[in-house]
C-alpha positions in Angstrom: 56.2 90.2 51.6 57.9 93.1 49.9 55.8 95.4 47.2 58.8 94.4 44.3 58.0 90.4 45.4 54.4 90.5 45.0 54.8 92.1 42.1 57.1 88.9 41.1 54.3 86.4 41.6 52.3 85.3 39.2 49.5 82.7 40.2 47.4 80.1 38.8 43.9 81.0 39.0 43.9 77.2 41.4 47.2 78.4 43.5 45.0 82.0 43.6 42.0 80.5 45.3 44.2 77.8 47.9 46.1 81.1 48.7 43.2 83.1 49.3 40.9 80.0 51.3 40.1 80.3 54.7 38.7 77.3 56.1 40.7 75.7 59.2 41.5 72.8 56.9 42.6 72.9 53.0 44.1 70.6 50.5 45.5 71.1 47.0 45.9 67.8 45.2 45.8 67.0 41.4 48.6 66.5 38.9 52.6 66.7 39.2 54.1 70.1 38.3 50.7 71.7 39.4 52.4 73.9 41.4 51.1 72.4 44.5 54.2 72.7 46.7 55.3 76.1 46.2 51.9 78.0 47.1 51.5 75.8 50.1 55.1 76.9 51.7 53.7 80.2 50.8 50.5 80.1 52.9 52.9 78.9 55.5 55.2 81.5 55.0 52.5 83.7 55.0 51.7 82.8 58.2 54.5 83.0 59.6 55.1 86.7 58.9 52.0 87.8 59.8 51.1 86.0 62.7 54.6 87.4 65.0 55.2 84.3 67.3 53.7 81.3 65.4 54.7 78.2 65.4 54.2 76.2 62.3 54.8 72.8 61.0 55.9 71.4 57.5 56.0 67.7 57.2 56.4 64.9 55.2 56.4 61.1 55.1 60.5 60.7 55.7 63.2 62.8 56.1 65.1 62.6 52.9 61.9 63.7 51.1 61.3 66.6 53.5 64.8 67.7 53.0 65.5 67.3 49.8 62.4 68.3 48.3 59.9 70.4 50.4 62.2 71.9 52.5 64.4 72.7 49.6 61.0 74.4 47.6 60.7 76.3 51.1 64.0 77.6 51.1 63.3 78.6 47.5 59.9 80.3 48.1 62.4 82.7 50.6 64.9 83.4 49.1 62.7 84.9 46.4 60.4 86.9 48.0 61.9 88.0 51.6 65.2 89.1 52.1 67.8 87.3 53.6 67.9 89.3 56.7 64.4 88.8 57.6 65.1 85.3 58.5 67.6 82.7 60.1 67.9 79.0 58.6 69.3 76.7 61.9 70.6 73.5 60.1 71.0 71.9 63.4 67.3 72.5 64.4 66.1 71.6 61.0 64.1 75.4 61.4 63.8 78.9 60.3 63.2 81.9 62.4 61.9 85.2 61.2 62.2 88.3 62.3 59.0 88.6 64.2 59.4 85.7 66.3 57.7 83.6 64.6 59.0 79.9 63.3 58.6 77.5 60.7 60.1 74.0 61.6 60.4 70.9 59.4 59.4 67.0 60.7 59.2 63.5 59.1 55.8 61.9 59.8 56.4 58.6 59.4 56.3 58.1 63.1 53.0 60.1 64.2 53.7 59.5 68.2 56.6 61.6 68.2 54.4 64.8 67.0 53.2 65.6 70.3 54.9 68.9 71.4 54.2 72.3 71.7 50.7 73.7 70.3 50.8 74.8 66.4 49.4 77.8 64.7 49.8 76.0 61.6 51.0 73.0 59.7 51.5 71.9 56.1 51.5 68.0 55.1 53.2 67.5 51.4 52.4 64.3 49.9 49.4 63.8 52.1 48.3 60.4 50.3 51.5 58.7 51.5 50.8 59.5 55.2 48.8 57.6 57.6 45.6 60.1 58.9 46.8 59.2 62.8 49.6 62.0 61.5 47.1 64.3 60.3 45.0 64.1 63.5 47.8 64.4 66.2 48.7 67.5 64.3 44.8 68.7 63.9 44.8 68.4 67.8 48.3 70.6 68.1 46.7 73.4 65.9 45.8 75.6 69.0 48.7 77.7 69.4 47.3 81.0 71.7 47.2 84.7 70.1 46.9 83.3 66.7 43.9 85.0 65.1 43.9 82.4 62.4 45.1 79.0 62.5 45.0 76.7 59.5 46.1 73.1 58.6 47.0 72.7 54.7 47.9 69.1 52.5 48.6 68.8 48.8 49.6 65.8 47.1 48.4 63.9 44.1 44.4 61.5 44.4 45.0 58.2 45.5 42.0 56.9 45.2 39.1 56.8 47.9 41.6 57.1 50.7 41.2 58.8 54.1 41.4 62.3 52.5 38.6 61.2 50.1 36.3 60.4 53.3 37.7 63.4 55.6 37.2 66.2 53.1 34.0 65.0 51.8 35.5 64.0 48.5 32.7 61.1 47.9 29.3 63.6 48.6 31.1 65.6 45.2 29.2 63.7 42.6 30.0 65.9 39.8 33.4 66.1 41.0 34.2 69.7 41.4 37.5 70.9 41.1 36.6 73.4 44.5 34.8 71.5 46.7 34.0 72.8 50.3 33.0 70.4 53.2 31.3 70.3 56.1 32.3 74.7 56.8 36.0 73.1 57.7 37.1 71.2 54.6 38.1 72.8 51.3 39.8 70.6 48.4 41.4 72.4 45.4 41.8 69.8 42.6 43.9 70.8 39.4 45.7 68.8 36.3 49.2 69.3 35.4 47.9 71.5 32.9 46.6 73.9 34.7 50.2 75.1 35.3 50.9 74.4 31.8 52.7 78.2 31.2 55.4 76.9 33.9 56.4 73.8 32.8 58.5 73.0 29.4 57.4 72.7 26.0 56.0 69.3 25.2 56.2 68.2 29.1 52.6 66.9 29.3 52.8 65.2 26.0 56.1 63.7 27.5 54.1 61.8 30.2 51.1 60.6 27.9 54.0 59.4 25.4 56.2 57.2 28.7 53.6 56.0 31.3 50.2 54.1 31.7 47.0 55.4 31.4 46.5 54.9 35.1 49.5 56.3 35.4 48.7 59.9 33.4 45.1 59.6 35.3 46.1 59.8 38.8 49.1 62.0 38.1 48.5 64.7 35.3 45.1 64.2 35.0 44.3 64.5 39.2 42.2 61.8 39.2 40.3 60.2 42.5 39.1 57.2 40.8 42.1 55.4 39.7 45.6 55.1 39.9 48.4 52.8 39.5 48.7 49.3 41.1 45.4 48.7 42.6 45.3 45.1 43.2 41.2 44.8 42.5 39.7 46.0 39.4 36.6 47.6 41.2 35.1 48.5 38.3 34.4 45.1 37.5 32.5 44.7 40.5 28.5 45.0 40.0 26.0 45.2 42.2 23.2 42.8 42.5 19.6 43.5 43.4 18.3 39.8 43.1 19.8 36.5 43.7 20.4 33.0 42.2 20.1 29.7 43.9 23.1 29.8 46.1 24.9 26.5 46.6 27.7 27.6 49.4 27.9 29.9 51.7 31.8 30.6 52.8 32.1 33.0 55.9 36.1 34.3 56.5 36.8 35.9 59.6 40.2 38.2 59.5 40.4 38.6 64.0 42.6 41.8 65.4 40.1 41.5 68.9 41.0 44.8 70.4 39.1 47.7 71.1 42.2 50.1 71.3 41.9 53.3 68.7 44.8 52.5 66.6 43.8 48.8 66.2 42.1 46.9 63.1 39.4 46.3 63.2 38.0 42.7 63.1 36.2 41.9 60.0 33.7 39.1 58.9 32.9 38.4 55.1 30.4 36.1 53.9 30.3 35.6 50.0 27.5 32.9 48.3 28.6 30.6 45.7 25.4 31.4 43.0 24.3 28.3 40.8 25.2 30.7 38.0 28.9 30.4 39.0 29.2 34.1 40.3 30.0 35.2 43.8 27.7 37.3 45.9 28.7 39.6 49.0 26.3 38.5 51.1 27.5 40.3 54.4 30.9 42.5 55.0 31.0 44.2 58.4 34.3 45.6 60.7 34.5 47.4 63.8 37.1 46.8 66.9 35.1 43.8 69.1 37.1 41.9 72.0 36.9 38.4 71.9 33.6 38.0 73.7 32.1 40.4 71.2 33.9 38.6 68.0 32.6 35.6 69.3 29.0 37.1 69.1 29.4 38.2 65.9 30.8 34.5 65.2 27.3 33.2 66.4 25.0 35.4 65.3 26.7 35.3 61.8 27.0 31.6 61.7 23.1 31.4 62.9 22.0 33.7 60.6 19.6 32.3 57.3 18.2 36.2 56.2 20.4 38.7 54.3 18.9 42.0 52.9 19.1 42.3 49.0 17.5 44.7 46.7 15.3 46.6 49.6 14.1 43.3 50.8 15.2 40.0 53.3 15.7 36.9 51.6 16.1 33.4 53.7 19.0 31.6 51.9 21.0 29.0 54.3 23.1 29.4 57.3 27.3 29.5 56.8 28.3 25.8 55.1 31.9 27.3 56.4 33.9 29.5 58.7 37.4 30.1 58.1 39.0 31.9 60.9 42.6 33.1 60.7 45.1 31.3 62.8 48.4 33.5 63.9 49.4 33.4 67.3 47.0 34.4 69.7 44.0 34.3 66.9 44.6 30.6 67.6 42.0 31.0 71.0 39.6 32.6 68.7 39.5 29.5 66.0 39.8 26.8 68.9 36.5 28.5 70.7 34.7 28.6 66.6 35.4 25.2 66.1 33.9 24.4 69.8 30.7 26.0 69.4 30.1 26.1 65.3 30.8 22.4 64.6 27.0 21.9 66.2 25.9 23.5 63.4 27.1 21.2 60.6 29.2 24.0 59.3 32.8 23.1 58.6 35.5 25.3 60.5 38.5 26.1 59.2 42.1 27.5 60.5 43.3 30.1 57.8 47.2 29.5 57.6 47.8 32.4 55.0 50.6 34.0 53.2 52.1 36.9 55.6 52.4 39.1 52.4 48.6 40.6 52.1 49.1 41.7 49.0 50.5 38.1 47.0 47.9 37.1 48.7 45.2 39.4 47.4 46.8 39.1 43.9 46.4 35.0 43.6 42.2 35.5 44.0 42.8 38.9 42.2 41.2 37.2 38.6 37.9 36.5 40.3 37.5 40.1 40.6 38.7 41.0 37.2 36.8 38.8 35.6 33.5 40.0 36.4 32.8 36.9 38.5 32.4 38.8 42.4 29.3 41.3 43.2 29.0 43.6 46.1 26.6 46.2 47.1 28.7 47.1 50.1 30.6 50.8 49.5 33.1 50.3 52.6 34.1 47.4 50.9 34.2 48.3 47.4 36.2 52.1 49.0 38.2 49.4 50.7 39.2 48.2 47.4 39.6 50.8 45.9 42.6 52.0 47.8 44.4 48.9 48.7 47.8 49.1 47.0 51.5 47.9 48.3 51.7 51.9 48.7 49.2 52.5 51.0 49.9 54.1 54.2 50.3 51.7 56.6 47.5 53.1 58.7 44.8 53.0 56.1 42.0 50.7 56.2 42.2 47.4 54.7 40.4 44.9 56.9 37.1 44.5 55.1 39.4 43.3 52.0 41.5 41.3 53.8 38.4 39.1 55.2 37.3 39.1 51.7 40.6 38.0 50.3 40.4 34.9 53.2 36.9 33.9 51.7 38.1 34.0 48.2 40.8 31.4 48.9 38.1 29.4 50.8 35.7 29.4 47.5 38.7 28.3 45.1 40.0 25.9 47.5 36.6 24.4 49.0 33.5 25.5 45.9 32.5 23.3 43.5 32.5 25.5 40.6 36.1 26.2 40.4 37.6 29.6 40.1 40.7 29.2 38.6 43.1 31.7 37.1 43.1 32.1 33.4 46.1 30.7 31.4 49.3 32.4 32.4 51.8 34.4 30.0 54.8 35.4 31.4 55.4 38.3 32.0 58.3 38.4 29.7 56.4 37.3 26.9 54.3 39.9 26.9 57.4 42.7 26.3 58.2 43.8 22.7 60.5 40.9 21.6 64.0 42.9 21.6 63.4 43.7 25.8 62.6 40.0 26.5 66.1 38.7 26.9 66.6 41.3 29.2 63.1 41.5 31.5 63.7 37.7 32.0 67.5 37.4 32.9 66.2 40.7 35.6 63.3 38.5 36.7 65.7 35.3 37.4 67.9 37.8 39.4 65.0 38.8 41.7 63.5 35.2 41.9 67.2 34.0 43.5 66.7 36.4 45.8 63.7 35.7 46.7 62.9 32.9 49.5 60.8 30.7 47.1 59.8 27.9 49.9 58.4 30.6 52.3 56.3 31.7 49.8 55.1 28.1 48.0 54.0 26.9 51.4 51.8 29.4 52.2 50.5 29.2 48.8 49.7 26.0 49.2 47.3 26.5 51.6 44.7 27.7 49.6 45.4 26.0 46.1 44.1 22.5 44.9 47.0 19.8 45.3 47.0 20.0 41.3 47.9 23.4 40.6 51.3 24.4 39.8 53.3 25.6 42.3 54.8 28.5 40.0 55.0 32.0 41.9 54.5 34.0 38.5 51.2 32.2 38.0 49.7 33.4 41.1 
C-alpha cells in the first residue's frame, strides 16, 4: 500500500484492532454499516501483497451475493488504495492477480465439497452466520499454503444467536460479553454496533432503523447482539430451570432417528419431558450423538428402563417412559417396528410419529407451550439448540435435540391429560393498524391459494385432538 493511501485511511478504533490481530482465526461481527466488509478485504489484500505467491480465498454463501456485494467492496478497497497496474481482475476466473504473484480468488460456499483444491494462505468468509461450519472447516484444513510466514482465516457477519461461531470462538465462556474476546490462543472475535461507525454513515441512519424495524430486529443488527434476533421459533427466555420437582403424572419419551455414525450426519436424539401435577412440563432427559441402529436401540432400552433422573445435584426415582414415540419415515420404519417389539413388555405405549415434513410449522404449532412459561429445562445444548433454530439457519447447523423435543410436545398435547392448547387466535390481519388490513388479508388469501393446504392439514392432524380446527393460521 502506497504512502498517499495510507494516508487516505481512516479506521475505526474496532476495524484498527481486526486489522492489527494476529491469531490464525478472527471474526468481526456486530451491526450493519459497521464497516465489517471493507477492513476484512483489506486484511486479505494485505495479504496478498505482502505474502508474493499466496493464495487466498474470499467467499460467501451464493454467488450473486459474493459478486454483487463482497466482491464488488473488494474491487473497491483496490481501486482506492493500489494502483491499477499493480493488479489484473480475470472475469472469466472470477480472480485477481497482483503483481507479486500472489492471488485473491472469489467462491460461493453453499456447496462446501467443492472447496477442496489447492492449499490456502488465507481466506475470508463474509456473512459467516449464513454458512454451514462444514465450509469453515474444509477451508481451515486448506489454510497451509508453503512459504507463507503467516496464514490467517478471517469471518464477519452480523450474531445469530448461539450458533456454531458462538461455540467455535468461545463466545459462551465471555460472560460479561466483551466486545474483544480472544479464545483458546486461536480465536479472536471483534464485536461492534452500527454506531461505532457512526462518522461514516448518514445523518439520522441509526435513528432510521430504530424508527422501521423490530426490536429484535435493531438488536441483532445495529446493536450486535448474540442473544436475540429475528424469527426465533422458541422464546428461550421463557424457559426456567428447575431444581425440584412435582408429582409427575406422564412421562412422554420422543425419539427423532438419523442412525448413522457418518461425520456429516444428525445425530439421533431422544427427549423425555414429565407432565407435572402442576400442569408444567419438565425436561427430564435430552441427549444426541450419531448411534447405529444397535446403539439407538440401546439407548431405546436403557431409556425406556430407566425410573432415576438427576435434578437439582441429586437422583430422584419418578416412573419409567408411559410413551415412546419414534419417528416413522422410510427406513426409520425398522427402528419403530423393533421399539414396538421389545417396549410393549413394558406397558408403555409406542407410538409411530407421522409428522409434518416442514420442521419449522411444525415447531411453531407447540411453539405457545414454550411462550407461555409452561416447559422447564436445565439442559444448555438444548436450550443453545433453541436458541438458534430459525427458517434461516444454515442447513448444517444443529437442530436435533429440538426436533426430538418438538416430537414430544405434540405427544403431550395430543396424548396428556392436562391439555396444552394454543391460546385464542387473532389473525394476523387483525392485529395491523386498520387502514393496512384490507391489504395484509387480500396478500395472505394470495399466498394461502398457493399454498397446498391438504398436505399440510394432514400432517397436522396427526398431532391435534379430532376437535381442534383445522385452520393453518391457528397453528
Amino acid at each position: 500500500m502506497t504512502t498517499e493511501a495510507q494516508e487516505k485511511l481512516t479506521l475505526r478504533p474496532h476495524q484498527a484492532r481486526f486489522l492489527d490481530a494476529a491469531e490464525p482465526y478472527v471474526g468481526l461481527f456486530g451491526g450493519v454499516g459497521n464497516g465489517k466488509t471493507f477492513v476484512a478485504n483489506l486484511k486479505i489484500i494485505e495479504h496478498a501483497t505482502q505474502n508474493p505467491n499466496n493464495l487466498c480465498l474470499v467467499g460467501r454463501l451464493t454467488y450473486p451475493e459474493l459478486r454483487d456485494s463482497t466482491r464488488e467492496v473488494f474491487m473497491s478497497v483496490l481501486q482506492k488504495f493500489l494502483p491499477e497496474k499493480a493488479y489484473q481482475f480475470n472475469r472469466a476466473e472470477n480472480s485477481v492477480t497482483f503483481w507479486n504473484g500472489s492471488v485473491v480468488i472469489f467462491r460461493h460456499l453453499d456447496n462446501p465439497a467443492s472447496l477442496l483444491g489447492p492449499n490456502l494462505g488465507a481466506f475470508y468468509i463474509d456473512q459467516a452466520e449464513e454458512v454451514d461450519e462444514e465450509a469453515f472447516l474444509q477451508l481451515q484444513s486448506r489454510l497451509r499454503r508453503p512459504n507463507i510466514r503467516f496464514r490467517q482465516g478471517l469471518i464477519t457477519g452480523n450474531p445469530h444467536g448461539h450458533d456454531w461461531i458462538y461455540y467455535r470462538w468461545g463466545m459462551n465462556d465471555n460472560p460479561e460479553g466483551l466486545n474483544d474476546w480472544s479464545y483458546n490462543t486461536d480465536y479472536r472475535m471483534f464485536t461492534a454496533p452500527t454506531i461505532a461507525n457512526v462518522d461514516n454513515l448518514p445523518a439520522g441512519y441509526i435513528e432510521q432503523l430504530k424508527r422501521s424495524y423490530s426490536n429484535e430486529w435493531f438488536q441483532r443488527y445495529v446493536m450486535g447482539s448474540w442473544d436475540v434476533f429475528e424469527d426465533q421459533i422458541f422464546d428461550i427466555t421463557k424457559i426456567k430451570g428447575f431444581t425440584e420437582l412435582p408429582e409427575i403424572k406422564l412421562i412422554f419419551t420422543a425419539c427423532d432417528p438419523a442412525i448413522s455414525k457418518e461425520k456429516t450426519a444428525c445425530n439421533t436424539a431422544f427427549c423425555t419431558v414429565g407432565v407435572g401435577v402442576d400442569g408444567k412440563l419438565y425436561d427430564l432427559e435430552t441427549v444426541a450423538d450419531k448411534w447405529n441402529f444397535e446403539e439407538t436401540l440401546n439407548q431405546a432400552d436403557r431409556i425406556m428402563n430407566n425410573d432415576k433422573y438427576a435434578v437439582g445435584g441429586q437422583t430422584l426415582t419418578i416412573r419409567c417412559p408411559d410413551y415412546l414415540g419414534v419417528e416413522d419415515v422410510g427406513y426409520q420404519r425398522a427402528l419403530y417396528e423393533a421399539c414396538a417389539r421389545y417396549f410393549t413388555r413394558t406397558g408403555a405405549t409406542i407410538l409411530d410419529l407421522k409428522a409434518d415434513r416442514d420442521k419449522f410449522r411444525r415447531a411453531k404449532s407447540v411453539s405457545h407451550m414454550v411462550t407461555r412459561g409452561l416447559f422447564h429445562s436445565n439442559n444448555k445444548q438444548l436450550l443453545d439448540e433453541l436458541s438458534a433454530f430459525t427458517p434461516d439457519s444454515p442447513s448444517g447447523s444443529r437442530k436435533d435435540r429440538v426436533d426430538a423435543l418438538v416430537h414430544a410436545l405434540h405427544m403431550v398435547q395430543k396424548y396428556s391429560p392436562v391439555k396444552f392448547d394454543a391460546p385464542a387466535h387473532t389473525p394476523e390481519y387483525m392485529q395491523k393498524p386498520r387502514h393496512e388490513r384490507f391489504f395484509w388479508k387480500a396478500f395472505k388469501q394470495e399466498k394461502e391459494e398457493l399454498r397446498d393446504n391438504g398436505e399440510m392439514r394432514r400432517s397436522v392432524q396427526e398431532f391435534s385432538p379430532a376437535d381442534r380446527p383445522l385452520d393453518p393460521d391457528f397453528y
